[in-house]
PyMOL commands that place a pseudoatom at each C-alpha (Angstrom):
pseudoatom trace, name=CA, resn=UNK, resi=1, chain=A, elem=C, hetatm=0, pos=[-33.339, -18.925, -5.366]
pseudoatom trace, name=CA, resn=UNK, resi=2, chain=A, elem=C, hetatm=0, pos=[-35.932, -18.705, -2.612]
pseudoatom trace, name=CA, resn=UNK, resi=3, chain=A, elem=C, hetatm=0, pos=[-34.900, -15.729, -0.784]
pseudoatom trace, name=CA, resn=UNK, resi=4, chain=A, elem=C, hetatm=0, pos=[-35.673, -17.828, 2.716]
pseudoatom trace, name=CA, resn=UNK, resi=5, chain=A, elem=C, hetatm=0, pos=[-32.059, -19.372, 2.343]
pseudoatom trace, name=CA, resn=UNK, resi=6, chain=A, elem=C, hetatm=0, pos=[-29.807, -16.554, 2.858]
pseudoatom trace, name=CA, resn=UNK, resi=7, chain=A, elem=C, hetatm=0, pos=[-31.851, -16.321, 6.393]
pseudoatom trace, name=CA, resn=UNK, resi=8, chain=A, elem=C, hetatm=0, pos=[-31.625, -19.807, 7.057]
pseudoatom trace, name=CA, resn=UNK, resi=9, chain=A, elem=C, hetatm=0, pos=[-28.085, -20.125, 5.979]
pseudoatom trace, name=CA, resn=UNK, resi=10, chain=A, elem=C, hetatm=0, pos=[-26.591, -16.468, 6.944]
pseudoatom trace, name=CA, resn=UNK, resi=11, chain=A, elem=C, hetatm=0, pos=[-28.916, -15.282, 9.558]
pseudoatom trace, name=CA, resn=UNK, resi=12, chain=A, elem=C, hetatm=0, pos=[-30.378, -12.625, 7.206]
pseudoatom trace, name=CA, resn=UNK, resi=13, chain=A, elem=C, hetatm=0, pos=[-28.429, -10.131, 4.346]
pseudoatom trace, name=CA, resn=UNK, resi=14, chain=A, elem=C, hetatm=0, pos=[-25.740, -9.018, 7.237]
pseudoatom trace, name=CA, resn=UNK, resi=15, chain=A, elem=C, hetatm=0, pos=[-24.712, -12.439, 7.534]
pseudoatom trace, name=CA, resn=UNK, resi=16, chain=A, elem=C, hetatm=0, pos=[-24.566, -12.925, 3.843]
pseudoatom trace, name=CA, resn=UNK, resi=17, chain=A, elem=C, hetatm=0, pos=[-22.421, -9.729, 3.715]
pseudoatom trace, name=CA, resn=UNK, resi=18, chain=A, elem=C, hetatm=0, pos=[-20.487, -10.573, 6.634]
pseudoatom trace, name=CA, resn=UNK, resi=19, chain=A, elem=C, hetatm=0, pos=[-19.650, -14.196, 4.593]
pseudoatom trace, name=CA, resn=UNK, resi=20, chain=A, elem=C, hetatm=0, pos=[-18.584, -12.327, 1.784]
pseudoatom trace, name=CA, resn=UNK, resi=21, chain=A, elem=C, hetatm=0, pos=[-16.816, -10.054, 2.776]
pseudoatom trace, name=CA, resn=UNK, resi=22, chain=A, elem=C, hetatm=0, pos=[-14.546, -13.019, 4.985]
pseudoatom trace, name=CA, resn=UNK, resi=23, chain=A, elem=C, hetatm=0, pos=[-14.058, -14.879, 1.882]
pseudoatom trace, name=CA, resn=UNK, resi=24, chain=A, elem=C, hetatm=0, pos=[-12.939, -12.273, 0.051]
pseudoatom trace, name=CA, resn=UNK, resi=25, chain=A, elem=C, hetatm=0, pos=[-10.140, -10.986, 2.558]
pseudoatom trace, name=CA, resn=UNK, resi=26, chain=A, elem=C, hetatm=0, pos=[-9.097, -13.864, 3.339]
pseudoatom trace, name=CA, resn=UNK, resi=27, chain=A, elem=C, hetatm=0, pos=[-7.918, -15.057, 0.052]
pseudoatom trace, name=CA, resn=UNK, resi=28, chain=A, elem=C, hetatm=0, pos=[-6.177, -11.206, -0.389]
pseudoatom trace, name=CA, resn=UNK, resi=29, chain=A, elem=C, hetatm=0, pos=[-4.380, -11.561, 2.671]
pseudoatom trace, name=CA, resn=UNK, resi=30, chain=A, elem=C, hetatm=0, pos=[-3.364, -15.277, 2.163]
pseudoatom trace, name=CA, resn=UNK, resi=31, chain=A, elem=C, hetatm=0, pos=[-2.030, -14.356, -1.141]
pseudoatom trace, name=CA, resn=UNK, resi=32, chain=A, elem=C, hetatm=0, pos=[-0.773, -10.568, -0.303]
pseudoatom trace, name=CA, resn=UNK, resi=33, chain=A, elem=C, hetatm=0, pos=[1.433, -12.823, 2.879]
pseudoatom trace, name=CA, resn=UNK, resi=34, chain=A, elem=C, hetatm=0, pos=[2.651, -14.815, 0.609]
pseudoatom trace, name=CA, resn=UNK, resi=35, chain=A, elem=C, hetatm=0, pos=[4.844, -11.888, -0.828]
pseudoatom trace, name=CA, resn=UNK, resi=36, chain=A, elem=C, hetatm=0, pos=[6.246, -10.514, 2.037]
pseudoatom trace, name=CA, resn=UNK, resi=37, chain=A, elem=C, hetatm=0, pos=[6.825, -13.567, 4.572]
pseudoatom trace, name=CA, resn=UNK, resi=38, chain=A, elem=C, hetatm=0, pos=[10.898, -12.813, 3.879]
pseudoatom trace, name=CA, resn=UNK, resi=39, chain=A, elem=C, hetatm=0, pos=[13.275, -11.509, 1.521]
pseudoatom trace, name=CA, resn=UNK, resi=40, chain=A, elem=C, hetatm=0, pos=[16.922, -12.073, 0.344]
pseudoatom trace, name=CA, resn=UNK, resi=41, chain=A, elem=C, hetatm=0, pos=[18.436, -9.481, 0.154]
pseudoatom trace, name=CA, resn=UNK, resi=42, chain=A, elem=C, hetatm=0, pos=[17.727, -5.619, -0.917]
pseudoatom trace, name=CA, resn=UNK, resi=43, chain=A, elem=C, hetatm=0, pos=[16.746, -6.048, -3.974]
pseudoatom trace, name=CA, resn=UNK, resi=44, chain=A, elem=C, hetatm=0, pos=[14.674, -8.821, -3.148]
pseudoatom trace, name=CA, resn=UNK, resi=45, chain=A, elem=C, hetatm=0, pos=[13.298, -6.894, -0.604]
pseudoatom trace, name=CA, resn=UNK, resi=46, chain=A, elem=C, hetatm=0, pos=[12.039, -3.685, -2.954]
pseudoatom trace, name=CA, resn=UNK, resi=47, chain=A, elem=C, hetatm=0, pos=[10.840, -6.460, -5.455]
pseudoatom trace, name=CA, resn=UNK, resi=48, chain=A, elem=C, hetatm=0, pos=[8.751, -8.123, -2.760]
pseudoatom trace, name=CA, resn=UNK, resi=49, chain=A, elem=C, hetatm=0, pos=[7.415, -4.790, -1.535]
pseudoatom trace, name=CA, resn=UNK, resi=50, chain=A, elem=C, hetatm=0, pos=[6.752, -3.983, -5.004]
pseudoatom trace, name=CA, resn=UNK, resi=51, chain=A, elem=C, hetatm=0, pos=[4.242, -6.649, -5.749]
pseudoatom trace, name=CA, resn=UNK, resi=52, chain=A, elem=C, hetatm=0, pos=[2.639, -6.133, -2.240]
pseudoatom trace, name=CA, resn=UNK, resi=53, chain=A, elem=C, hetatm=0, pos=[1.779, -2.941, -3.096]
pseudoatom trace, name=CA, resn=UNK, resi=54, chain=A, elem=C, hetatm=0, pos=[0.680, -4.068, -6.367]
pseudoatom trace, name=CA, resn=UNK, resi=55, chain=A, elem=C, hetatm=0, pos=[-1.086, -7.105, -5.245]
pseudoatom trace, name=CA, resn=UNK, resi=56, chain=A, elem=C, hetatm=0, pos=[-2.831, -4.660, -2.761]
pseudoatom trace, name=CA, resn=UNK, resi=57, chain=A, elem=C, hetatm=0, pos=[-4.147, -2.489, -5.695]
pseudoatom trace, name=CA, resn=UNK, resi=58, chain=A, elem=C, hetatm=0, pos=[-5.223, -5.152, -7.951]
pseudoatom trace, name=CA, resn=UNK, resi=59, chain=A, elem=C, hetatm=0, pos=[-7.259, -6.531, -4.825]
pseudoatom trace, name=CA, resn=UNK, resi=60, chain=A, elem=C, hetatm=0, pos=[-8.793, -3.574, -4.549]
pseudoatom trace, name=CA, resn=UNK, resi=61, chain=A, elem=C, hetatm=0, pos=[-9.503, -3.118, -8.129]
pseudoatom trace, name=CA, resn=UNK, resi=62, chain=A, elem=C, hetatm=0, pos=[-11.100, -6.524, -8.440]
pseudoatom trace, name=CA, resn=UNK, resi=63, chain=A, elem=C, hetatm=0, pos=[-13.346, -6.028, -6.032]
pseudoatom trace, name=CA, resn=UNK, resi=64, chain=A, elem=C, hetatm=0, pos=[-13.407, -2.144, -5.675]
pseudoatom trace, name=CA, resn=UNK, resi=65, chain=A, elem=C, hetatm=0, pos=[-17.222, -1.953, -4.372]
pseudoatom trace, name=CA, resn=UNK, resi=66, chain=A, elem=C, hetatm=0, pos=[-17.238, -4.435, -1.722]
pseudoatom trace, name=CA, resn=UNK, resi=67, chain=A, elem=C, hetatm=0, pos=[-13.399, -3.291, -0.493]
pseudoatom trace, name=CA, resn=UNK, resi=68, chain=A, elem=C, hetatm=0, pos=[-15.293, 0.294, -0.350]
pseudoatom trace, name=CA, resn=UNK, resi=69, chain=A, elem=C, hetatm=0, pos=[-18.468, -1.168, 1.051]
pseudoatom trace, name=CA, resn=UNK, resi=70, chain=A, elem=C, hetatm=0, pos=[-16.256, -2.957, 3.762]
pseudoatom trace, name=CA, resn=UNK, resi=71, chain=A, elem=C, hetatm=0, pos=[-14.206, -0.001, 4.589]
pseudoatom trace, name=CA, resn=UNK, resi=72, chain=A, elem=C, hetatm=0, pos=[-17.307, 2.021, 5.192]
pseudoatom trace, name=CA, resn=UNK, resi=73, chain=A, elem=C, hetatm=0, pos=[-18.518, -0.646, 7.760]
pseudoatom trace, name=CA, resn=UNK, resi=74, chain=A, elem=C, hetatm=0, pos=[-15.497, -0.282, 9.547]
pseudoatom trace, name=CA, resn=UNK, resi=75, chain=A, elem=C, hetatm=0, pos=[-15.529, 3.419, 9.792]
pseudoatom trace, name=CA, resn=UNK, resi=76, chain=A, elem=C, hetatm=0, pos=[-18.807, 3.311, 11.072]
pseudoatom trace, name=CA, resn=UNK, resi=77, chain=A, elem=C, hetatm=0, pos=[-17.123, 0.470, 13.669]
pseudoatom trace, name=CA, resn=UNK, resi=78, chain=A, elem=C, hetatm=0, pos=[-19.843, -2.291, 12.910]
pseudoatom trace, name=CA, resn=UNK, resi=79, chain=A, elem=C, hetatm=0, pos=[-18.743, -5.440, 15.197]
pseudoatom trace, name=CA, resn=UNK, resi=80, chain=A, elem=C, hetatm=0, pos=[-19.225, -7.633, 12.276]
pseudoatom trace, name=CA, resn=UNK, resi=81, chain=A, elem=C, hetatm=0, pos=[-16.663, -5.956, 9.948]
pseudoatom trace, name=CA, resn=UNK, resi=82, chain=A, elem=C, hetatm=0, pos=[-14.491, -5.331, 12.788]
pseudoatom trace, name=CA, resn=UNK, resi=83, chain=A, elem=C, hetatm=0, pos=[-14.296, -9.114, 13.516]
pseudoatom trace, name=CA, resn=UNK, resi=84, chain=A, elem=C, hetatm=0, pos=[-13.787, -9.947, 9.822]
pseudoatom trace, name=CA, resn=UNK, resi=85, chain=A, elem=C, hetatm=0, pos=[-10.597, -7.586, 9.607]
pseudoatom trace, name=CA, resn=UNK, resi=86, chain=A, elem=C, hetatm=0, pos=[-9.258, -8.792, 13.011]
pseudoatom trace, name=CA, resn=UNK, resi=87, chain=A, elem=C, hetatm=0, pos=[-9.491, -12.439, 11.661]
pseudoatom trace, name=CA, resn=UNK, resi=88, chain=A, elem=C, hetatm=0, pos=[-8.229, -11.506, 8.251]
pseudoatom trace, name=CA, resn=UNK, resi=89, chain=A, elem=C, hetatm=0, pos=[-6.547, -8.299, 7.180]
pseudoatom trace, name=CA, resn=UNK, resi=90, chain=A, elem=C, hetatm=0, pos=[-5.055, -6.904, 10.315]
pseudoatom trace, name=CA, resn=UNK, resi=91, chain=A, elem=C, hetatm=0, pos=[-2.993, -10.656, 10.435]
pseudoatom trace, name=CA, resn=UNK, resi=92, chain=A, elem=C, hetatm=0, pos=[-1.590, -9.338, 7.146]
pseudoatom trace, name=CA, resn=UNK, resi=93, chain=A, elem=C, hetatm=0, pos=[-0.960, -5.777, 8.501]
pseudoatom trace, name=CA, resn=UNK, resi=94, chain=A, elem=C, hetatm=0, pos=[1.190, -7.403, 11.322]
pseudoatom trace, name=CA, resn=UNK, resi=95, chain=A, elem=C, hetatm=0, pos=[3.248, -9.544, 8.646]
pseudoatom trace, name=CA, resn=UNK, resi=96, chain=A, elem=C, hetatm=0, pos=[3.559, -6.247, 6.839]
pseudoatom trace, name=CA, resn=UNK, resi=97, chain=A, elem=C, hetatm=0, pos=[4.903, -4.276, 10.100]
pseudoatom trace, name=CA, resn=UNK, resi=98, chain=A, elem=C, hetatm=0, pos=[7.561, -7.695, 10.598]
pseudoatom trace, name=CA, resn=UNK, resi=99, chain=A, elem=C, hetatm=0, pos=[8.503, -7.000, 7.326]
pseudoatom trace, name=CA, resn=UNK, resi=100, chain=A, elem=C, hetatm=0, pos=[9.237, -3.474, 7.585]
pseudoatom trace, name=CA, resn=UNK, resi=101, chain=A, elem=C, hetatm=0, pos=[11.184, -3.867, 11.319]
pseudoatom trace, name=CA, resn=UNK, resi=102, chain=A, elem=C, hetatm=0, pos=[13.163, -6.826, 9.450]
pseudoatom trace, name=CA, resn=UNK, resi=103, chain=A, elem=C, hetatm=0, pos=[13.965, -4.481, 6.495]
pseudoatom trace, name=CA, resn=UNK, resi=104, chain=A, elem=C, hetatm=0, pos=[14.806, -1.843, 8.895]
pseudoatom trace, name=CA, resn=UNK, resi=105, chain=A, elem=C, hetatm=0, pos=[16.895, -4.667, 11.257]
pseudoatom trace, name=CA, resn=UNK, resi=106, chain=A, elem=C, hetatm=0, pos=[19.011, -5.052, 7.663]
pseudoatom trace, name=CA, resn=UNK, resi=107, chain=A, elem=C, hetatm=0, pos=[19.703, -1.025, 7.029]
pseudoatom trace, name=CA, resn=UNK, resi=108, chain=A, elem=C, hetatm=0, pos=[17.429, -0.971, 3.733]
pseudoatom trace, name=CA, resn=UNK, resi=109, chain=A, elem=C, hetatm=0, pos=[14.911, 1.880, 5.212]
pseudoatom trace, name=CA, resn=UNK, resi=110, chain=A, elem=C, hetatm=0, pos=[15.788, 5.611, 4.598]
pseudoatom trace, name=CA, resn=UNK, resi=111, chain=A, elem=C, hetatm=0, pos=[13.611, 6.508, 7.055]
pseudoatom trace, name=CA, resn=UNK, resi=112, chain=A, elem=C, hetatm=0, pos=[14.385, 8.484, 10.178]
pseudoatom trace, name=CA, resn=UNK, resi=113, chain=A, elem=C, hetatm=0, pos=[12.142, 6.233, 12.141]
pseudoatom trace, name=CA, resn=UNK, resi=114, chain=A, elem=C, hetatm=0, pos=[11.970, 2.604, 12.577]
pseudoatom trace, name=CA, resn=UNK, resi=115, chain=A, elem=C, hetatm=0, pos=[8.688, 2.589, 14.172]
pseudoatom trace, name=CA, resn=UNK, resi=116, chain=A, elem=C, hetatm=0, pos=[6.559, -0.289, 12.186]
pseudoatom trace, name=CA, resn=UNK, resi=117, chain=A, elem=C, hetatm=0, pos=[3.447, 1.248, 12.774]
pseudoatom trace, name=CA, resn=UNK, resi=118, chain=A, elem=C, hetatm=0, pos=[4.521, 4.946, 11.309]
pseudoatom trace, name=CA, resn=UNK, resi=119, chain=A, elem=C, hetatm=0, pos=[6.316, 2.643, 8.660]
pseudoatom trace, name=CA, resn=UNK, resi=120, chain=A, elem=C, hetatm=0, pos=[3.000, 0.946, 7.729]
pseudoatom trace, name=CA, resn=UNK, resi=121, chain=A, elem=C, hetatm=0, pos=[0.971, 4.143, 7.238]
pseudoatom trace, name=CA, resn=UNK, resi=122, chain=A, elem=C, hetatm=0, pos=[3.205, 6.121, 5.369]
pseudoatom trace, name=CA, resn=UNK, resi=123, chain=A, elem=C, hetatm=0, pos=[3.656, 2.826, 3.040]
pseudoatom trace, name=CA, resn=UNK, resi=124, chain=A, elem=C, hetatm=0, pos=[-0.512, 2.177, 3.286]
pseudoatom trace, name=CA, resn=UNK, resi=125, chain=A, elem=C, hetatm=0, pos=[-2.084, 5.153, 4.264]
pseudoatom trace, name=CA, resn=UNK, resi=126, chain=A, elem=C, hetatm=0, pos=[-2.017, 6.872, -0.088]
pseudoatom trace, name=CA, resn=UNK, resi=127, chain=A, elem=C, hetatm=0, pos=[-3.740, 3.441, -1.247]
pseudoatom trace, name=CA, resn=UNK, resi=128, chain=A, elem=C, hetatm=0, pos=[-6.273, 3.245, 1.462]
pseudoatom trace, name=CA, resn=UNK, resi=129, chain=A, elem=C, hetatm=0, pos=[-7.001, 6.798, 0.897]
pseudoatom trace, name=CA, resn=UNK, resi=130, chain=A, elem=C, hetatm=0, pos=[-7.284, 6.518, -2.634]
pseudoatom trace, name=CA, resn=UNK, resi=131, chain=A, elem=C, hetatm=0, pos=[-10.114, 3.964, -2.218]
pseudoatom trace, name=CA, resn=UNK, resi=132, chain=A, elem=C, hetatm=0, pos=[-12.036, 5.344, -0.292]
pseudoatom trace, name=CA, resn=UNK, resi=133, chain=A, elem=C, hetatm=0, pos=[-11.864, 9.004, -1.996]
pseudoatom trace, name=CA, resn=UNK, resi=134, chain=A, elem=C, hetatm=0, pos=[-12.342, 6.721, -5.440]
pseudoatom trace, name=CA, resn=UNK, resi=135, chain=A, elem=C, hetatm=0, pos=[-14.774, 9.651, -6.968]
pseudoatom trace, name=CA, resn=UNK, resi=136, chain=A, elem=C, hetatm=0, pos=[-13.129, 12.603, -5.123]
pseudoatom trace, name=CA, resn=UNK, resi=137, chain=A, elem=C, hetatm=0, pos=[-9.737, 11.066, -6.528]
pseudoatom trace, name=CA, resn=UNK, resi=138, chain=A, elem=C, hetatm=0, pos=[-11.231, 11.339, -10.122]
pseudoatom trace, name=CA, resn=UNK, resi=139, chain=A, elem=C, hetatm=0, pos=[-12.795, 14.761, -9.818]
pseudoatom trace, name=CA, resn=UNK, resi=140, chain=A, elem=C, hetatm=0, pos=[-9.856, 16.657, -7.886]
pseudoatom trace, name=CA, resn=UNK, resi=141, chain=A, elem=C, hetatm=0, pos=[-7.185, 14.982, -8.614]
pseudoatom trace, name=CA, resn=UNK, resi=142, chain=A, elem=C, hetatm=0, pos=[-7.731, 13.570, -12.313]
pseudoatom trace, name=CA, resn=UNK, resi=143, chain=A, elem=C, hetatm=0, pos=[-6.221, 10.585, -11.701]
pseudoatom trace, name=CA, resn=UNK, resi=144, chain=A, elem=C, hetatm=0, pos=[-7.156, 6.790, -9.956]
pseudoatom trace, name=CA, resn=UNK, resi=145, chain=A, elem=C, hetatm=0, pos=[-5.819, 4.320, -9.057]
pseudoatom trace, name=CA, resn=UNK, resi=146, chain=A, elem=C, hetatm=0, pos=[-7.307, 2.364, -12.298]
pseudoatom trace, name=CA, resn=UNK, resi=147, chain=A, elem=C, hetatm=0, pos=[-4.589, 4.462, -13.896]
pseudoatom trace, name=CA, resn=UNK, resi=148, chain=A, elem=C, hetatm=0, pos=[-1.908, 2.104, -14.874]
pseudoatom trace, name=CA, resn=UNK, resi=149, chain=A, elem=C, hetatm=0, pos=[0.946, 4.458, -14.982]
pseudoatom trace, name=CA, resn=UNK, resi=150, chain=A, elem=C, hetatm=0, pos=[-0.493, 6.560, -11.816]
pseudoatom trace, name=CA, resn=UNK, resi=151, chain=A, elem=C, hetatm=0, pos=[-0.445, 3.272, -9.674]
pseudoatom trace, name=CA, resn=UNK, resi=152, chain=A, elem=C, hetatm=0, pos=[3.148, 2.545, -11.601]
pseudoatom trace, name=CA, resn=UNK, resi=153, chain=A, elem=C, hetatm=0, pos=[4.097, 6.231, -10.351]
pseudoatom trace, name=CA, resn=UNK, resi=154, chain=A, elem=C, hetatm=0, pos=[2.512, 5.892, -7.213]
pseudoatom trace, name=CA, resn=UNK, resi=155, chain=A, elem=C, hetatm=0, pos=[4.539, 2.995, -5.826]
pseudoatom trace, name=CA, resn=UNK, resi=156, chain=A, elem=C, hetatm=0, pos=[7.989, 4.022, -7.239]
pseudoatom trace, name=CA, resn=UNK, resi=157, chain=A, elem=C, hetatm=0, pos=[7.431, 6.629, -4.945]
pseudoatom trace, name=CA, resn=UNK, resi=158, chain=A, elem=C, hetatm=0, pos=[6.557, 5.606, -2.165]
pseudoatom trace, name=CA, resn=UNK, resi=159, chain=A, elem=C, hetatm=0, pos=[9.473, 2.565, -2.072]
pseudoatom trace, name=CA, resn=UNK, resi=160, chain=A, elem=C, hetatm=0, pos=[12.101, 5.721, -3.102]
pseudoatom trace, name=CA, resn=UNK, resi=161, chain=A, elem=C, hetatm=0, pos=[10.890, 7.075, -0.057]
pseudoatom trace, name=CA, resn=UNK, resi=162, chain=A, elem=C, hetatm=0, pos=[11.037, 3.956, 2.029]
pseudoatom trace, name=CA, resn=UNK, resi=163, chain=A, elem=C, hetatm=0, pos=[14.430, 2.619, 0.736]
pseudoatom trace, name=CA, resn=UNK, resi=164, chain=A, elem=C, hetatm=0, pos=[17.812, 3.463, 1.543]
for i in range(1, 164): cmd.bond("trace and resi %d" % i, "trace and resi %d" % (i + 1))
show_as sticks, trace
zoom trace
């Protein structure tokens, strides 16, 4: 490939990481929404969190370097990323908050608040931690989330903590 294109079609390597990066959250949001557009009942409801929180996980694991890659952009507040997660990701964060007030609206949260937004990090804040302490995680903590029955472990947890 003539090295040319990726200025002439991306506007240099930001551009082509910038394209990347919009693909790739866009399909994990469009198939983490799916999941938790609306639920049934409570049951329904833990199930759906469930294999959010799953979904979320295997996302990340899939594409662990460029999640981490993308994370560190927005830490470092880079307009680029910023605009990517506004178009992408933080539509799926709001989704997630309507699903927590409407699981809260039904009497299925434990929790002493029903503040979306505390909701949302206590449910989120563990996994996004996790990836971007990935190495940390390993050396402190012995464990990953590429463990199978830590990740298993993990989000038991937090829904027993979450649910009524």
């Amino acid at each position: 490939m003539n090295i040319s294109l990726i200025s002439y079609y991306f506007t240099g390597k930001d551009g082509l990481l910038n394209a990347i990066l919009e693909e790739l959250t866009e399909k994990g949001a469009q198939k983490m929404e799916r999941l938790i557009e609306k639920f049934d009942s409570k049951q329904d409801f833990e199930e759906r969190l469930k294999a959010f929180l799953s979904e979320m996980i295997h996302f990340y694991l899939d594409n662990s370097a460029l999640i981490r890659l993308f994370l560190e952009e927005l830490e470092k507040e880079q307009p680029e990323a910023e605009k990517v997660f506004s178009q992408t990701l933080f539509k799926t964060f709001d989704i997630f908050k309507k699903f927590l007030r409407d699981a809260a609206k039904a009497g299925f949260l434990r929790a002493r608040t029903h503040d979306e937004q505390i909701l949302m990090i206590q449910v989120l804040s563990p996994f996004m931690n996790l990836m971007k302490t990935k190495n940390c995680a390993l050396k402190f903590y012995k464990t990953s989330l590429n463990s199978k029955t830590f990740r298993k472990d993990l989000i038991d947890q937090i829904i027993f903590s979450l649910i009524e």
